[in-house]
C-alpha positions as a Markdown table, in Angstrom:
| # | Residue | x | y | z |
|---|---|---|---|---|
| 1 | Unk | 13.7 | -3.6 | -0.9 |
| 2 | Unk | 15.6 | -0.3 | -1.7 |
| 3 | Unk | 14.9 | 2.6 | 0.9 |
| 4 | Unk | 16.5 | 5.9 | -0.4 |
| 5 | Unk | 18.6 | 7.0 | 2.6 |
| 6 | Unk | 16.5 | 10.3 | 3.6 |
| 7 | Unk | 13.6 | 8.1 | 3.8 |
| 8 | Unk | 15.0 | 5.7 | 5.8 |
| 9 | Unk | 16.4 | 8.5 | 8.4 |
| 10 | Unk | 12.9 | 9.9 | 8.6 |
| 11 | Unk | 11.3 | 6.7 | 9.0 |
| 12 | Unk | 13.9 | 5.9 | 11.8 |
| 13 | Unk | 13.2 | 9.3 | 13.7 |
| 14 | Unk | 9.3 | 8.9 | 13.2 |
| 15 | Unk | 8.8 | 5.4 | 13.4 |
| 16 | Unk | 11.7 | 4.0 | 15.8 |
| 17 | Unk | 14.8 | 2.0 | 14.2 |
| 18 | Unk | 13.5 | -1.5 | 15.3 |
| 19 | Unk | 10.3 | -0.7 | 14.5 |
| 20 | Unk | 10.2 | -0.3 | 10.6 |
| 21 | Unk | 9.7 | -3.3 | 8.8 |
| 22 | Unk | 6.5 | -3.5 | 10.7 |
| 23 | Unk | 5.5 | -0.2 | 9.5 |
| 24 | Unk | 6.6 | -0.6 | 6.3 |
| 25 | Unk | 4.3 | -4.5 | 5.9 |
| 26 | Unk | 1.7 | -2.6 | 7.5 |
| 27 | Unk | 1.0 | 0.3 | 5.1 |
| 28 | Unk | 1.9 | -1.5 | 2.0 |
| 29 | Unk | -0.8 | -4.7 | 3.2 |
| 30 | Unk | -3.0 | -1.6 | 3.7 |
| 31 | Unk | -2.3 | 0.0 | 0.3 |
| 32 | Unk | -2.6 | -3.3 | -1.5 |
| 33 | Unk | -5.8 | -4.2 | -0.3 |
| 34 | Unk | -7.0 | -1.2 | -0.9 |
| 35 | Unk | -5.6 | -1.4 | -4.7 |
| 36 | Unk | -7.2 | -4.9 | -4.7 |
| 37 | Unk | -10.5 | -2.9 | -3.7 |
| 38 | Unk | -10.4 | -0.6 | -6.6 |
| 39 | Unk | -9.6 | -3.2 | -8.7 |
| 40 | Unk | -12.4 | -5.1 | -7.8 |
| 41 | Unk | -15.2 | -2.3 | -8.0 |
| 42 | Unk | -13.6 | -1.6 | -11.7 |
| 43 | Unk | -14.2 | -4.5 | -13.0 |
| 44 | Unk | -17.7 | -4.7 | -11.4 |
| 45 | Unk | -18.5 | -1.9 | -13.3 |
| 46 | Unk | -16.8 | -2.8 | -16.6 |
| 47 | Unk | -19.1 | -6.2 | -16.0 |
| 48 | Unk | -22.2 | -4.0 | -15.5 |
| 49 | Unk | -21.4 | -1.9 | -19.0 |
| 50 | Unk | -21.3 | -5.3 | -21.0 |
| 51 | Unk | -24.5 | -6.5 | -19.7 |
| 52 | Unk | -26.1 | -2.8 | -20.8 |
């Protein structure tokens, strides 16, 4: 995975240089469950439009 560099700096001041691989699995597990989520509900509904 490609950081840009004043990313990576800010993640480094915010975060803590040993510390950001774990933040960065973290929020992306978080953000792809939630997309999976989403996902899910839309094609609940599309499911529930057929049936109509």
């Amino acid at each position: 995975v490609k950081i840009n560099t004043q990313l990576y700096q800010q993640l480094k001041t915010q975060i803590g240089k040993g510390k950001i691989s774990e933040f960065v699995e973290k929020t992306l597990t978080e953000k792809l469950e939630q997309k999976e989520q989403e996902l899910e509900l839309a094609y609940k509904e599309i499911a529930q439009d057929k049936k109509r």
